[in-house]
N, C-alpha and C positions, 0 to 999 in steps of 0.2 A: 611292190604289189604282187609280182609273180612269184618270189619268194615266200611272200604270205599267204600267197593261194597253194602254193604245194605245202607248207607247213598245213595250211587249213584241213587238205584235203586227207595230210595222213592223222590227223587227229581224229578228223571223219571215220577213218577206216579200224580205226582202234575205239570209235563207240559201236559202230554196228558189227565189229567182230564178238564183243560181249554181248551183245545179244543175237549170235547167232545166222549174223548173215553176211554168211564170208565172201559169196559172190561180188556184191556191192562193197564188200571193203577189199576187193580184189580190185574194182574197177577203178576205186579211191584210192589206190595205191599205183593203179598205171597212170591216173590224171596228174597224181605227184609225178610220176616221174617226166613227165610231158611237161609241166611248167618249170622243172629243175633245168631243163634241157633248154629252154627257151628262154630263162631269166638270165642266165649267163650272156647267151647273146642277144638280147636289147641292151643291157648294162653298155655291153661294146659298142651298141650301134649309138646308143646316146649319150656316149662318155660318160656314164656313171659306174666305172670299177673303183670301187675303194677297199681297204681294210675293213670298214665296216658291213660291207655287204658281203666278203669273201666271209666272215667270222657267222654274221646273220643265217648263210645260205647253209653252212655246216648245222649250224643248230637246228634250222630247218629239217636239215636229210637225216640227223639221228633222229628227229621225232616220223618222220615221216619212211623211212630204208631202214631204223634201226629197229626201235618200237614198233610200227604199226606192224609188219611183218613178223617178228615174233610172237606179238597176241593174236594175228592174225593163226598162226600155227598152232601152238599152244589151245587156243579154245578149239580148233577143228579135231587135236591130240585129247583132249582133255575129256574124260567120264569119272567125274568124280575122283575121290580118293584112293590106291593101290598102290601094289608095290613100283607102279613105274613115274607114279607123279616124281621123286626125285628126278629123275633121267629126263623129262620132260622140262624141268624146272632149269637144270643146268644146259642145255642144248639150248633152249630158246635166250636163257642169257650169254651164252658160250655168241650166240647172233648179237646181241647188244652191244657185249664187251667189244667184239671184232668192229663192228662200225665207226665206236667210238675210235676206236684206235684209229682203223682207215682214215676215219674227219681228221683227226687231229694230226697225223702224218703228214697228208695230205698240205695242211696250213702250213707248219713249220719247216714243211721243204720242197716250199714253193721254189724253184731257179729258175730264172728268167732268159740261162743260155740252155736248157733245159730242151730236150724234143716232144714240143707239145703235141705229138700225135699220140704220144702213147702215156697211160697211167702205170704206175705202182701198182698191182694188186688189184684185183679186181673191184671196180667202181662200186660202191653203193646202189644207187640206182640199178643199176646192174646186176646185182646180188637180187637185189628186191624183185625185179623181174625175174626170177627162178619161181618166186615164191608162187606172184600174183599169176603166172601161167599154168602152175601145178596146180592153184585153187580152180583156175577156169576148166584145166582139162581133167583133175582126176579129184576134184574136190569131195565128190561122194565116197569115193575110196579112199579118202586118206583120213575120214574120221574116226573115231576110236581105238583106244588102248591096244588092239589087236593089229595095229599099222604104223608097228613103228619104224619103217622106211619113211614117215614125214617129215621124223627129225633127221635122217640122212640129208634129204631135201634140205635144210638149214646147217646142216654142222658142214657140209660140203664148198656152198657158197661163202658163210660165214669165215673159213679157213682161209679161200683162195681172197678176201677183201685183204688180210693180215699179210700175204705172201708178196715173197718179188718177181710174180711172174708179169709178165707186161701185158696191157688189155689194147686195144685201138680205141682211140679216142674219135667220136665223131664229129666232134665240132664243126670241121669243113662243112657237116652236111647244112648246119644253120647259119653258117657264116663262113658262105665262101671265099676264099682270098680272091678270086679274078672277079669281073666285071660280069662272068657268064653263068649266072646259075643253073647254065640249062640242065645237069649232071643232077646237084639237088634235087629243081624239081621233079624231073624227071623218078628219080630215086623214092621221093615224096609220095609221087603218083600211083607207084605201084605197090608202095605200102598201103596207103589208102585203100587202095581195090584189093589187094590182099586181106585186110583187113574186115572191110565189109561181105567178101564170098566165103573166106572161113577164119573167123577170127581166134577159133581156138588153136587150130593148127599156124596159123602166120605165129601168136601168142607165142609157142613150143618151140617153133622156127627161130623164133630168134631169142628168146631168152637162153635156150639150151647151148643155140649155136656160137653166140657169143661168149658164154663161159667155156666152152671148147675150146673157143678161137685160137687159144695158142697150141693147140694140138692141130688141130685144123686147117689151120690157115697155112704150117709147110707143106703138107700133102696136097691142098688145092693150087700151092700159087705156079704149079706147071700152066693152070685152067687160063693162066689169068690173058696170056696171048687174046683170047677169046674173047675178053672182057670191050663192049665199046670204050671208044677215048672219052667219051662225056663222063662214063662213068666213073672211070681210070681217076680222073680229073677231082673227082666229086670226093672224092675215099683220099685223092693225095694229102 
């Protein structure tokens, strides 16, 4: 069901990007990425991982990380006919092709001695978060033929899904291995209130942040002494 609701919700996001309301298929595209996040771990908590729901959940996130965010672009890109519709045309599939590929990586090399804290290439969902926080914060500026830095914004994430650069995986945060979630909630908490005091900037904060992270995260982890143990705990 949580699988069907993020498919649902990017399917949402690819009718009202065709008609022109990107904001809402911005928000339809964070709610996919919030029950992608979350169907993984119920599956765990009720012992229902199978083959069929790992295959289910990929098909899911092409239609919801691969497609909804490229028409999501394309229509905010798109005024009619010019010389730059091809360029537009290949950029936004140059985003389809790369996901498919990521899903499908993804499945056939699954390894179970594997260190699941970290992905292959930047996550889908993840990618897709670039998009849906560029719609929220500069969505006025990035429509028409005259901004085509919004397909930078797609061929950039779209690349790093295909590469082998390593991403952090947050799963701990919804499924902690100890008995203390207190580091999650906690983590939770002040997302939430980030969230609700500025949501565009939290939005930019962490969509940007995390496809930096492998640039970022050697420079910061001097910081990390500083870091509370619940937190330290919560990110292990």
């Amino acid at each position: 069901m949580f699988t069907l609701a993020n498919m649902g919700c990017g399917f949402g996001a690819i009718l009202v990007s065709i008609r022109g309301e990107h904001g809402l298929a911005a928000i339809l595209i964070g709610l996919s990425v919030l029950f992608d996040i979350v169907d993984g771990a119920v599956a765990r908590k009720v012992g229902a991982v199978t083959p069929f729901g790992l295959q289910f959940d990929s098909l899911a996130d092409l239609v919801s990380f691969g497609l909804a965010p490229s028409l999501v672009a394309f229509t905010l890109f798109s005024e009619g006919r010019d010389e730059w519709d091809l360029l537009g045309w290949v950029v936004c599939f140059l985003w389809v092709a790369c996901a498919a590929i990521r899903l499908a990586r993804f499945n056939v090399t699954i390894d179970p001695t594997a260190d699941k804290r970290y992905f292959t290439g930047l996550p889908s969902p993840g990618a897709a978060g670039v998009v849906l926080a560029s719609v929220f914060a500069f969505g006025d500026q990035m429509q028409g033929r005259d901004r085509l830095w919004v397909l930078l914004v797609m061929a950039v994430p779209a690349l790093l899904m295909v590469s082998n650069v390593r991403y952090r995986s947050f799963r701990s945060l919804v499924s902690p291995r100890s008995g203390k979630p207190y580091g999650p909630v906690a983590v939770a908490a002040v997302l939430v209130v980030a969230v609700a005091v500025a949501p565009v900037v939290t939005a930019i904060v962490l969509a940007y942040g995390y496809l930096s992270a492998p640039v970022l995260v050697p420079v910061l982890t001097p910081l990390a002494r500083f870091v509370p143990a619940s937190v330290k705990e919560a990110l292990s």
